[in-house]
N, C-alpha and C positions, 0 to 999 in steps of 0.2 A: 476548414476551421473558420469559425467567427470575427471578429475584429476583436474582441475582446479575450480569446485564449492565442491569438496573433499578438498582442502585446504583452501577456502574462510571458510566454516563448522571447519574445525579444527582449524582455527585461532581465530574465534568467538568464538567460547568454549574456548580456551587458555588464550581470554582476560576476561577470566569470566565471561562473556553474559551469562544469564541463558535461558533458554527454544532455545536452539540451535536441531531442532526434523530432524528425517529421517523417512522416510516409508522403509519397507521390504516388496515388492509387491509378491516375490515368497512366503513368510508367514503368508503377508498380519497381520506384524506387525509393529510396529510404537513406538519409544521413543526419551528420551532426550539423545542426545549424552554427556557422561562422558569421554572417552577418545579416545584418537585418537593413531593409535599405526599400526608405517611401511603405508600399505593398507588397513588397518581395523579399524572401528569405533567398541568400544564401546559403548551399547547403553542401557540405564533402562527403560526399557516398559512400559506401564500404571498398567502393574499388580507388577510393584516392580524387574522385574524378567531383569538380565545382557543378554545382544543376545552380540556377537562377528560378526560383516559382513564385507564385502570387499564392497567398497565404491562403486564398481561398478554396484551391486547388490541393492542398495539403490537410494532413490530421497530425494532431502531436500526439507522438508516441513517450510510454512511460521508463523505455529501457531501450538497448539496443538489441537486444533479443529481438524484439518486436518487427524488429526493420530488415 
């Protein structure tokens, strides 16, 4: 994703929007973003589990479906 749908994402989660999701295509994993931090999202998987990625390396997803 670009610098500018990486802030659109971190601002959405900031205002407390829940189900704010990204995919991780190099791991081909996918969660909810929890925090946003420098270049890097935080993100809790479907299996529970925290990933750390650079925003660059991710795409934001429209639902959880998707993930």
């Amino acid at each position: 994703m670009d610098k500018e749908s990486y802030l659109y994402v971190c601002n959405k989660m900031e205002e407390g929007r829940e189900g704010v999701f990204v995919n991780h295509p190099a791991t081909d994993e996918g969660g909810e973003v929890i925090e946003c931090t420098g270049e890097q999202m935080i993100v809790r998987t479907s299996t529970g589990e925290e990933r750390r990625w650079s925003y660059q390396e991710c795409e934001e997803t429209l639902s959880r479906r998707e993930i």
